[in-house]
N, C-alpha and C positions, 0 to 999 in steps of 0.2 A: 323494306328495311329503312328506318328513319337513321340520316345521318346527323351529326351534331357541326357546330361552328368549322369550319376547315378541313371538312369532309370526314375528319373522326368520328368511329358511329357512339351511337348513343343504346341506351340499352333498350332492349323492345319491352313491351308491357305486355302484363299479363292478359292485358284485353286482347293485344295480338297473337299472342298463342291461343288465347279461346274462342277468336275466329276463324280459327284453321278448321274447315268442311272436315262435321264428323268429329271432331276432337272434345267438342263439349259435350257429345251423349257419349260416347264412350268414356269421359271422365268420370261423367257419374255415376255408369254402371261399375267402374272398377272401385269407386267410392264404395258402392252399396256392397261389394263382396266382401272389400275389408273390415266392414262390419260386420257382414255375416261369419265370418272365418273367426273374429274374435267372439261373440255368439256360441258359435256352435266351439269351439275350445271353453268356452264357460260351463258349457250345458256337460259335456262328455265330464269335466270334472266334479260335479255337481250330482251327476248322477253314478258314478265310482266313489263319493264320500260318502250318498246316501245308503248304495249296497255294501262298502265295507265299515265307514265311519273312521278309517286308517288316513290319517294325513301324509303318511309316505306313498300310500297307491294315488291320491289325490295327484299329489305334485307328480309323480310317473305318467300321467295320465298330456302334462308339460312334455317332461323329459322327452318322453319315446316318439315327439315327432322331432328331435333334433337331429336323431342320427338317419335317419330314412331320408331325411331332406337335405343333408348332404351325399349322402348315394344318390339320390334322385338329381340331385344338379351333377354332380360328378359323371355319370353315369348315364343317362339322358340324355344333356343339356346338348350332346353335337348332334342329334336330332333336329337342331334348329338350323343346322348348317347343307342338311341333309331337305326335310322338307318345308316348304313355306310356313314363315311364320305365325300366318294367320291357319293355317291349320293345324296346326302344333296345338293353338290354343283354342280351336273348335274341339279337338280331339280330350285334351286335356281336361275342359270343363265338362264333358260331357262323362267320360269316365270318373270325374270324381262326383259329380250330381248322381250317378250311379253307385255308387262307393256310400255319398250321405245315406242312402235310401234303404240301402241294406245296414246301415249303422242306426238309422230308424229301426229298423225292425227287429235286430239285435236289442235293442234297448225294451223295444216292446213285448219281447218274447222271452227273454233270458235273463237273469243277472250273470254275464260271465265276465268278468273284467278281464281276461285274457284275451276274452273276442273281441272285445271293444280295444283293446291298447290294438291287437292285429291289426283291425280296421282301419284305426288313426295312422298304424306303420306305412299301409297301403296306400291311404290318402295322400298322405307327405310326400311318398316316395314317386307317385306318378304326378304330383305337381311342381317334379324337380324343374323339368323343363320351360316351366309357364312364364318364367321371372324372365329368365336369357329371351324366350321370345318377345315378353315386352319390351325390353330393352332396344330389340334390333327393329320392332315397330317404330318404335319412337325415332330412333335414328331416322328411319324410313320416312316417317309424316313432317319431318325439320329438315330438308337438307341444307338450306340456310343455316350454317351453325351456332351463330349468336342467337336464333328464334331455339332452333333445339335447347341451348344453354339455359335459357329462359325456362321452356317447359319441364327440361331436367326441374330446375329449382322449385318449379311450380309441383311437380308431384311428387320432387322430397319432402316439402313442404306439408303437402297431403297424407301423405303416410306418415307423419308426426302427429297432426290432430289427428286422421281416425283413428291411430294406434288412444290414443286419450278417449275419445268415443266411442269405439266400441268396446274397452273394457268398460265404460259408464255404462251403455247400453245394457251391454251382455248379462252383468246380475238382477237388471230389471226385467227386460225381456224373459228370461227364464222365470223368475217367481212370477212376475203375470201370462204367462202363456203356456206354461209347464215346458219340461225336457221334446216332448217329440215333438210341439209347434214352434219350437225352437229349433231345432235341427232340419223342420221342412223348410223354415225359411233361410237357411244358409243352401238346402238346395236349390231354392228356386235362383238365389243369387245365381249361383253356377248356369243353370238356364238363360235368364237373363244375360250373362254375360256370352252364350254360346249364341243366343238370338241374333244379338248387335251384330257379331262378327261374322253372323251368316247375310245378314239383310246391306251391311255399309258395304263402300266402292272398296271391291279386292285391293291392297296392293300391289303393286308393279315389284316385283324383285329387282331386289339393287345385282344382286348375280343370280345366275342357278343354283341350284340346290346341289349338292355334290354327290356322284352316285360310286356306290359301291354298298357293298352287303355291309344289315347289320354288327357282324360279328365283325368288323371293323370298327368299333364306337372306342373301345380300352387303345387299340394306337389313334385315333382320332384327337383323345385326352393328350395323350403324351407329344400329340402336334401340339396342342394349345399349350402346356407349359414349355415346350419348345420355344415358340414365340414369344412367352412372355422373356426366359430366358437368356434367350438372342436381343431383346432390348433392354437396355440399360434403365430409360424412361419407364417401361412398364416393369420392372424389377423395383425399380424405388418405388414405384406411387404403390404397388403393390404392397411392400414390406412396409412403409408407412400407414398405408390404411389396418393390414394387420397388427400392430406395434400398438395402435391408438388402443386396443380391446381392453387392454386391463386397465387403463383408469379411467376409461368410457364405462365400464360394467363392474368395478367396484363401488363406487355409491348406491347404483339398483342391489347389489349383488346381497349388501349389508344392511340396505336402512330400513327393513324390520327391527333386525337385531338391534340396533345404532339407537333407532326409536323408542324401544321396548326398556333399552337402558337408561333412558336419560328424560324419558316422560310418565314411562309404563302406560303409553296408551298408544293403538295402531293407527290413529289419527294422523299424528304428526310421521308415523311410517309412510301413507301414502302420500303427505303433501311433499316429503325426503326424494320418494322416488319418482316422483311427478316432478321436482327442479331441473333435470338435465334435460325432460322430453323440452319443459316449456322454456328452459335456453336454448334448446336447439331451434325453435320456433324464432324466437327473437330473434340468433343467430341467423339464420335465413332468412329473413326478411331485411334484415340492415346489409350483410353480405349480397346479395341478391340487387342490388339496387347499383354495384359498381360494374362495370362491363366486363366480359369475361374472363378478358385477359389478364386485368386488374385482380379480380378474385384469384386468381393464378398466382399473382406474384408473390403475395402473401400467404400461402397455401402454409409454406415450411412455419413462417412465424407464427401464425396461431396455432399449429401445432405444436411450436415448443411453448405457449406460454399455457396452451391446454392443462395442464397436470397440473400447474401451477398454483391456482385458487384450491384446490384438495388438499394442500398441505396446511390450511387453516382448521381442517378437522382431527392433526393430529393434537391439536390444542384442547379440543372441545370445548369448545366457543357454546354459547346459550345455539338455540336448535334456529332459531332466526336465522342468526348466522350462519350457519354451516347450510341452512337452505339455500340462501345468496350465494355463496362459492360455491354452491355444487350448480347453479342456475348458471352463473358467469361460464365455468367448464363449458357446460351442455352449453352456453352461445358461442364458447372458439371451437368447438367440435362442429362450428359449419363450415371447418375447411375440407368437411368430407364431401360438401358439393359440388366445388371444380374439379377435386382431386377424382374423383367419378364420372363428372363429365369429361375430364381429359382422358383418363383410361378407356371409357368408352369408345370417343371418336379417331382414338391413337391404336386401337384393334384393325388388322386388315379388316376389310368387309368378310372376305370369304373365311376369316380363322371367329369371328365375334361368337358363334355359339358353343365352341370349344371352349374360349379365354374365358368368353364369361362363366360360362359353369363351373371351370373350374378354381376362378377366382370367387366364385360365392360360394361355392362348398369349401372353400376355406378358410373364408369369412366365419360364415357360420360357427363350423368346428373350433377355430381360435375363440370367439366370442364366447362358446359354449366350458370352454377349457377355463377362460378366464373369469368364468364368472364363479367355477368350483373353483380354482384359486385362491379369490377375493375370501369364497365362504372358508376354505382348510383354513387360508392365517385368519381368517376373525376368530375361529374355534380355538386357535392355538394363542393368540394374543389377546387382542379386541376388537373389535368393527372400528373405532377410528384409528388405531394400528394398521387395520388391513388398508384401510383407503391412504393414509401416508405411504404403506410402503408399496402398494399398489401405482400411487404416485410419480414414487422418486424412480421406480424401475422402468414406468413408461419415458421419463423424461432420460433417465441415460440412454435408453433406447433410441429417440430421436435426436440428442446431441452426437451416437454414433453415425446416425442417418445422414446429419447433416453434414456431418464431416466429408462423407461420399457422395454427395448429391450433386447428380449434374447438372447444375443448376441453369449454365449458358447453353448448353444443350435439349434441355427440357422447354425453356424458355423459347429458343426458336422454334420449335415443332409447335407449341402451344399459339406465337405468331403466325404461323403458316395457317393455321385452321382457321384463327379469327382476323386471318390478315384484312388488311384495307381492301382488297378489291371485292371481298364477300363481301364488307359492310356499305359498298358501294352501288355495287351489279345484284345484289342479295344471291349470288351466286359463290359456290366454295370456292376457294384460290386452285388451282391446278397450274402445273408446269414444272421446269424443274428446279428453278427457283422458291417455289413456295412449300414442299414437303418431303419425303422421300420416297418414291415410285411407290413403294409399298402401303403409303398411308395414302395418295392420291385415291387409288380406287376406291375407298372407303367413303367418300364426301362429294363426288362430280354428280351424281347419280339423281337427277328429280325425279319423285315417284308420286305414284297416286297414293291417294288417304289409306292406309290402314287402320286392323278394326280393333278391337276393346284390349286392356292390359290384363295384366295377372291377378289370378284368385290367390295369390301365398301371400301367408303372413309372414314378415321377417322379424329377424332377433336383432332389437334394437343396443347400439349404435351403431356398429361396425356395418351390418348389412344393411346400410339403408338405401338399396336400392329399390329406383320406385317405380310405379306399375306408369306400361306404357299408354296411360288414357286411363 
């Protein structure tokens, strides 16, 4: 850990996180899955428009991995608390490379678009748990918490571009390789990523895995919203990361429509809904450069001025314009990157596969909610109606927030993690001075390298959590 002038640390680089033993081949294998995952969702719909030519079964073909992926995080996800996380995610990649394979053969033997949505239900559902296990990887390969903070950002950051490159990829890849050499390379990802994580140095668990019988997993759940519950801290950062969803996913939700009205050409549609991915990019890379604690403080204020720039679309500004403020948005919507690393390292260690799964399946669901929202009012008013009022309701939402926010409370916990003597010893603060027994366990713990992160695609913005490697 480099510290700065009078022992204040200074933020580590991303070179130092991609020297961490292991961390840069498994970056790249979880790179090459989020490719293939957006790939093979190209190809599955591509080939349901060709057997039916119905653009309602096309977009179903979307839909029906929304709701299986949050049963599968919901439902799942305390598996990770249960057995090691590196085998969560051998297991995991390995049955859905099994799952592509019979979705190959489906494709090749049948037109039944019912089997094929099955399939994708199946897929989604058993890769609920893969996300929560990266997560608690990553934890595991950072215990230095300002290096973790770092690599958080680093592979937010990453599931932003690929999210942009593998939808470019995915329509080329299929017309030059057709549907089934399309979908074997989204299996071989899965492989590749079960190789890594059989061949790299195991981690050391930060605890045991917790025993008791399956049929224990539905009160498991209800320990993790417990937890969140009982903290105030994980209560707000929670209801604030939910709250962002509808004026995060009104501008995607609308700018076909928005486009269609104001150019009549799907052009200017996808440069619309490309503005918030490549602010969010720019947002984390300028955010990402102040130290962690720093991106913390400011968390609440860029999210109240978030919504802000959307309300120049109820003008209807030339389409320039309304590109630029939905870009601005997408860059204050990177106060989802502390706000995620704080929740993350603010989970007991032993409750993290719980919270997390159940804090992403209902990420998801909200995001998924909000985005039929955006579309009911555009239907009922207009696509820049729906983003104004999409808007102004996110923003009462977060002036509610702010009004209860414990801010000097939040604040000290957020100091303890990235206190002075981590940024000093490159070791986490412990004592009693520096957290509350309950979060202590979670951060003392140095472990050996852990192996490759998650093959799930997430629904961007709200879920943007990122694969651990």
């Amino acid at each position: 850990m480099v510290s700065g002038k009078g022992g204040s640390a200074t933020v580590p680089s991303y070179a130092e996180v991609l020297r961490t033993p292991v961390f840069l081949p498994v970056f790249a294998a979880s790179t090459l899955s989020t490719w293939g995952d957006y790939i093979a969702r190209i190809t599955v719909a591509a080939v349901v428009y060709t057997w039916t030519g119905s653009a309602l079964a096309t977009a179903a073909t979307f839909a029906v991995s929304l709701v299986p992926s949050i049963l599968g995080r919901a439902l799942l996800a305390p598996l990770c608390d249960r057995l090691a996380p590196r085998t969560t995610l051998v297991g995991t990649h390995l049955i859905r490379a099994a799952l592509v394979l019979l979705l190959v053969l489906c494709v090749r033997t049948t037109e039944s678009v019912a089997l094929v949505l099955g399939i994708v239900f199946v897929l989604e559902f058993v890769g609920g748990p893969a996300m929560t296990a990266s997560q608690m990887l990553l934890t595991d390969l950072f215990p230095v918490r300002r290096v973790y903070a770092r690599a958080f950002g680093l592979t937010t950051l990453a599931t932003q571009v690929n999210q942009a490159i593998g939808l470019a990829l995915g329509g080329v890849v299929v017309g030059l390789v057709g549907d089934t050499t399309a979908l074997l390379l989204d299996l071989a990802t899965f492989l590749v990523g079960a190789v890594v994580l059989a061949v790299v140095t195991p981690p050391k668990a930060v605890v045991e895995g917790a025993d008791g019988p399956l049929s224990g997993l539905l009160g498991d759940l209800a320990e993790g919203w417990r937890q969140i519950r009982t903290s105030s801290v994980l209560t707000m950062l929670l209801l604030l990361s939910l709250a962002s969803a509808l004026a995060a996913a009104a501008p995607e939700a609308v700018a076909l429509p928005y486009a269609s009205d104001h150019a009549g050409s799907s052009t200017w549609g996808g440069l619309l809904m490309a503005a918030p991915i490549l602010g969010a990019v720019a947002g984390l890379l300028l955010l990402g450069r102040l130290p962690a604690e720093r991106q913390f403080r400011i968390v609440l204020r860029l999210a109240l001025l978030m919504p802000v720039p959307l309300l120049v679309t109820i003008f209807e500004p030339p389409l320039p314009v309304v590109w630029a403020a939905w870009f601005v948005s997408g860059a204050l919507q990177s106060y989802m990157l502390p706000l995620q690393s704080a929740f993350t390292l603010l989970v007991p260690t032993a409750m993290r596969g719980r919270v997390f799964g159940l804090a992403g399946a209902l990420s998801v669901g909200v995001t998924g909610l909000c985005f039929l929202a955006a579309g009911w009012v555009s239907e009922h008013t207009s696509p820049a109606a729906s983003v104004g009022i999409c808007a102004v309701l996110t923003l009462g939402m977060f002036v509610l927030l702010a009004a209860r926010w414990p801010g000097e409370q939040m604040q000290e916990e957020i100091d303890a993690t990235f206190g002075p003597a981590e940024a000093q010893t490159g070791e986490p603060q412990t004592g009693e001075a520096s957290r509350p027994d309950e979060l202590e366990a979670s951060d003392a713990h140095p472990v050996d390298v852990p192996g490759v992160g998650s093959h799930v695609v997430e629904a961007r913005p709200v879920d943007r959590e990122p694969r651990a490697g």
